[in-house]
N, C-alpha and C positions, 0 to 999 in steps of 0.2 A: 250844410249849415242851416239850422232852422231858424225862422223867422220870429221875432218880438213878439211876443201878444197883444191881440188888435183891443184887447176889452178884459173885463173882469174877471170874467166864467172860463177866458181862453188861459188867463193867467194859473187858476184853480188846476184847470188840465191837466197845464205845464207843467207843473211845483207834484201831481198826482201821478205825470208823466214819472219821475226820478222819484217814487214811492216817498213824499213829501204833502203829508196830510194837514192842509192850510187852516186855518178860521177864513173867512171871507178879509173881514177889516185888515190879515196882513196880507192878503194876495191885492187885493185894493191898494196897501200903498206899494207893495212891488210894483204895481203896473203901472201906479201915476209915478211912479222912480224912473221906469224904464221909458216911459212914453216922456215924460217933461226932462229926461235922461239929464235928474239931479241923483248925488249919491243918497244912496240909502243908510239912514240910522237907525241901526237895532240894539236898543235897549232891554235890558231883562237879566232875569237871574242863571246861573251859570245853568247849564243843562238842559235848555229851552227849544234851542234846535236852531238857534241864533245862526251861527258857523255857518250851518247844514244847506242854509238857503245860497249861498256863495260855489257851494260843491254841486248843488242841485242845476242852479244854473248853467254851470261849467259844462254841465252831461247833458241836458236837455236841450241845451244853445251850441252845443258842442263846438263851446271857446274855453278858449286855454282859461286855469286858474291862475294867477298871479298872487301869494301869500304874503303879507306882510305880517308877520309876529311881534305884536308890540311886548317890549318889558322895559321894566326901568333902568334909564341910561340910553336909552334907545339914539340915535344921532344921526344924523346925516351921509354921514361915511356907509352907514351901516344898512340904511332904507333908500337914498337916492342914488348917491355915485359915489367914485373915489378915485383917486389918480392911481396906475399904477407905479409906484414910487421906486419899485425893483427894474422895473423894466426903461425909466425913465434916468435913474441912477449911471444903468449899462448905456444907456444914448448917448447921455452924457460923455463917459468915458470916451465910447467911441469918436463922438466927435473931437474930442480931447488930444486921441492920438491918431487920427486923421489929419490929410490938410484943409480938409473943411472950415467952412469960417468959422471963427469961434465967437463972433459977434454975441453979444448978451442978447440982442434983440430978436437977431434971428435963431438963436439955439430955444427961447421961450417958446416962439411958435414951434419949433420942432416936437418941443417935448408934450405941450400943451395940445393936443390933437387926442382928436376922437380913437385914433389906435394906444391910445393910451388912457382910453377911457373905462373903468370898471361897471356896468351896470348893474346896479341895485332894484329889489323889486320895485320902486314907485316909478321910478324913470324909466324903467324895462314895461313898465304899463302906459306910459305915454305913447312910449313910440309903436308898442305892440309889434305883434309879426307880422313880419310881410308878406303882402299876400293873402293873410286872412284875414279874419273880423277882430273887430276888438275884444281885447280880454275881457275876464273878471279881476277885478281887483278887489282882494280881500283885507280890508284893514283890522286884523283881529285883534281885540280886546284892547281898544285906545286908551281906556283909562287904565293901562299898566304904565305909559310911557309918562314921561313927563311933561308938563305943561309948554316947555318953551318948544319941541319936537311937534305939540301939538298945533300952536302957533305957525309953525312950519307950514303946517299942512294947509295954512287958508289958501295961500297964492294954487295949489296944486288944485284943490277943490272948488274955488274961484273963478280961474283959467284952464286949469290944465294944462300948467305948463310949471317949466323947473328953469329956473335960473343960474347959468354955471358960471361964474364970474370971469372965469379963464375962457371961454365957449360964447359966452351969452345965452339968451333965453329958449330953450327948447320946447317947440308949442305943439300940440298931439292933436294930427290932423281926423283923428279918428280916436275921440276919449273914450277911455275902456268904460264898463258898466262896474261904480265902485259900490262896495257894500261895507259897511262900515260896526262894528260890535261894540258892544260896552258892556261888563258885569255890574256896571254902577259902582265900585270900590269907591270912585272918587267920581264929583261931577265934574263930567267933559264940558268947556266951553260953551255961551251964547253964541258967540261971533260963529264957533265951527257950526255948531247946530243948527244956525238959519243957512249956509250952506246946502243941507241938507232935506231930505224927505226923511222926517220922525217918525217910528212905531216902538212902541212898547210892545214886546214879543212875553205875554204873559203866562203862566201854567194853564195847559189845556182843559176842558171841562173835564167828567170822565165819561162820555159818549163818545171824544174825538179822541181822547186818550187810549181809551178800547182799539179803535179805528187803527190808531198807529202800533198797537200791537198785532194787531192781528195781518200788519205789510210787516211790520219791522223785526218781529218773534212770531213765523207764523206757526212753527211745531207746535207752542201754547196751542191748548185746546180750549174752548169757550168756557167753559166753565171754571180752569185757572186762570183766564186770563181776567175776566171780569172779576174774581177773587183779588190778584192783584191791583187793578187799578183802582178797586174799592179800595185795598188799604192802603195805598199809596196814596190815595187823597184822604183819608186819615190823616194819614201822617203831616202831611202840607197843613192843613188846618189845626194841629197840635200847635204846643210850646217847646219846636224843635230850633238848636244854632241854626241848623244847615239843611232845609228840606232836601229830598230828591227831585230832581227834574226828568225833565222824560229821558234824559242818557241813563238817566238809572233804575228807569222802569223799564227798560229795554236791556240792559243790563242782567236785572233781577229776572226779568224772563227768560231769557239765555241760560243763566246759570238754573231757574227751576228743573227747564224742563231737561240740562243737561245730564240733573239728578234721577231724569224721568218721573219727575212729580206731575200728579195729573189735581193735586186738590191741595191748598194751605192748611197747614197744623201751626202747633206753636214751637214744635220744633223744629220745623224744619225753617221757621223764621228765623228762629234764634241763633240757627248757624248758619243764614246763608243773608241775614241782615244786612252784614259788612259789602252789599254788593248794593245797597242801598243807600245806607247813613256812612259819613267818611270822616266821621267825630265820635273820639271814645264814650263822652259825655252823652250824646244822644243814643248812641247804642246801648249803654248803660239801662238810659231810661225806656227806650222800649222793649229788650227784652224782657222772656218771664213774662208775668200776670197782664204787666199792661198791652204783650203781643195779641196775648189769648184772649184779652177786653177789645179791643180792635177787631179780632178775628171775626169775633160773636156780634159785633153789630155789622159788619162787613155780610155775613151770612144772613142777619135778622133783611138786613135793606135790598140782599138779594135774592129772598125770598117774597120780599115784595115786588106784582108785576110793576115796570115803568120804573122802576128804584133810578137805573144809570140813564141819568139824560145830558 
C-alpha cells in the first residue's frame, strides 16, 4: 500500500504516477484534501478528467474504489443501506411456525440485525475492508441527485458516520478519502460545500493538453497531435452548446490515428467530428468551410515558433 503525499510536488508524481497530467493548483488542493483528510469538491465541465482523479487514486494508493452514481431519485435505500425484507419476511415465518417466542419485542431484534443488513456504497465506505486502508469514495456527479439526498450527505461528510434508526449510529473508525464531482447542471449546496476542500477542474491550457496526449494517445505522432489540440482549443473558444473536453480530445485521437491519419484535412474532420461535438447543431456548424477556417489558422499558429504554450 503506498503512502499519502508528504507535499505538493510528491502529489504531482502521484496523479503523474497513474498517467494523470495535473496543473499544480489541482494537485495543491488534492494534497491539502488528503493531508487535512476533508472531501474533495471537483467542479467543472463534463470531460475534464474530474472522475479520473478518484480511479487515479484508487491505482496509485492501491485502495479499493467505492462508486456512488448520483441520478435523480437517488435515495437512501439505494446509496446507504437497506433491510433485506426477503430474507427477513422467511425469519419471520420461521419463527411463526417454530416454538420460538413469538414476542413482538424479541422477533424486532431478531430481524433487525446486521445479518440482515444490505450495504450500499456510502455505508460500505464507512466501514471500509478489513484489514486494509481505507477506500476511495467516489461521489459522482451530485448535482444529478436531488437536493433532499444531498442534505443527507452533511451528517456522512460532517462525521462520517450513518445513522440506522433500527441499529444506531455507525461511526468509520478509519474514513475513506471522499472525492466528490459536479457538472454544475444545478448548484450543489453552501452547507455541503464548506464541508469540503473546493477546486474548479477547468479546461487545460494547450501545452498540458499536448502533454496528456501524448500519455493518453501516444500512437498520435507530434505533429497530429499538436494539429489536434490546436483545434480543439478552437473549438472551446468558439460559439459552441457543448465544447469538447479532454474525454474528447483523447477520443478524437484514438479514432485519428485508428484511420492511420498522421496530418488534419477538412475531411477527415468532417467525418470523424462526431468523436468530438455530441450536438447535431454544433456539428452542423463546424463542418465544411468553417473546419477548413480553423484548420488554416491552426497550421498558420503552428508554424509560428512558441505558438502552443
Amino acid at each position: 500500500m503506498a503512502k499519502l503525499p508528504t507535499c505538493v510536488d510528491a502529489t504531482l508524481d502521484l496523479l503523474k504516477t497513474g498517467n494523470y497530467i495535473a496543473d499544480r493548483s489541482l494537485a495543491t488542493a488534492l494534497y491539502l484534501s488528503l493531508s487535512l483528510k476533508k472531501p474533495l469538491f471537483l467542479e467543472g465541465e463534463a470531460g475534464v478528467g474530474k472522475t479520473e482523479i478518484a480511479k487515479v487514486l484508487s491505482k496509485t494508493l492501491n485502495r479499493q474504489l467505492i462508486r456512488l452514481q448520483c441520478y435523480e431519485g437517488l435515495d437512501v435505500s439505494s446509496a446507504v443501506y437497506e433491510w433485506n425484507y426477503a430474507r427477513q419476511m422467511l425469519e419471520i415465518r420461521l419463527q411463526e411456525a417454530s416454538s420460538a417466542s413469538r414476542d413482538t419485542t424479541e422477533l424486532t431484534r431478531t430481524i433487525f440485525k446486521e445479518d440482515f443488513l444490505i450495504e450500499r456504497p456510502l455505508l460500505q465506505a464507512m466501514r471500509g475492508p478489513k484489514d486494509c486502508a481505507p477506500p476511495i469514495l467516489l461521489i459522482d456527479e451530485l448535482d444529478r441527485a436531488d437536493e433532499p439526498f444531498e442534505a443527507y450527505l452533511l451528517e456522512i461528510l460532517s462525521d462520517f458516520q450513518v445513522t440506522i434508526p433500527e441499529l444506531g449510529t455507525i461511526k468509520s473508525s478509519s474514513p475513506p478519502i471522499v472525492i466528490i464531482t459536479s457538472n454544475r447542471t444545478r448548484e450543489v449546496h453552501d452547507a455541503l460545500k464548506r464541508r469540503c476542500f473546493y477546486h474548479w477542474v477547468d479546461y487545460p491550457n494547450a501545452s498540458r493538453e499536448l502533454d496528456i496526449i501524448s500519455v493518453k494517445a501516444s500512437k498520435a505522432s507530434l505533429e497530429l497531435s499538436a494539429q489536434i489540440v490546436g483545434f480543439v482549443q478552437k473549438l472551446r473558444s468558439g460559439n459552441l452548446f457543448k465544447a469538447p473536453g479532454v474525454a474528447e480530445t483523447i477520443d478524437w485521437a484514438h479514432a485519428l490515428t485508428q484511420l492511420d491519419c498522421v496530418s488534419l484535412n477538412s475531411n477527415i474532420i468532417d467525418d470523424t467530428v462526431g468523436a468530438l461535438l455530441k450536438y447535431q447543431d454544433d456539428i452542423q456548424k463546424i463542418r465544411g468551410s468553417e473546419a477548413g477556417k480553423l484548420l488554416e489558422e491552426v497550421r498558420a499558429e503552428l508554424s509560428t515558433p512558441g505558438e502552443i504554450e
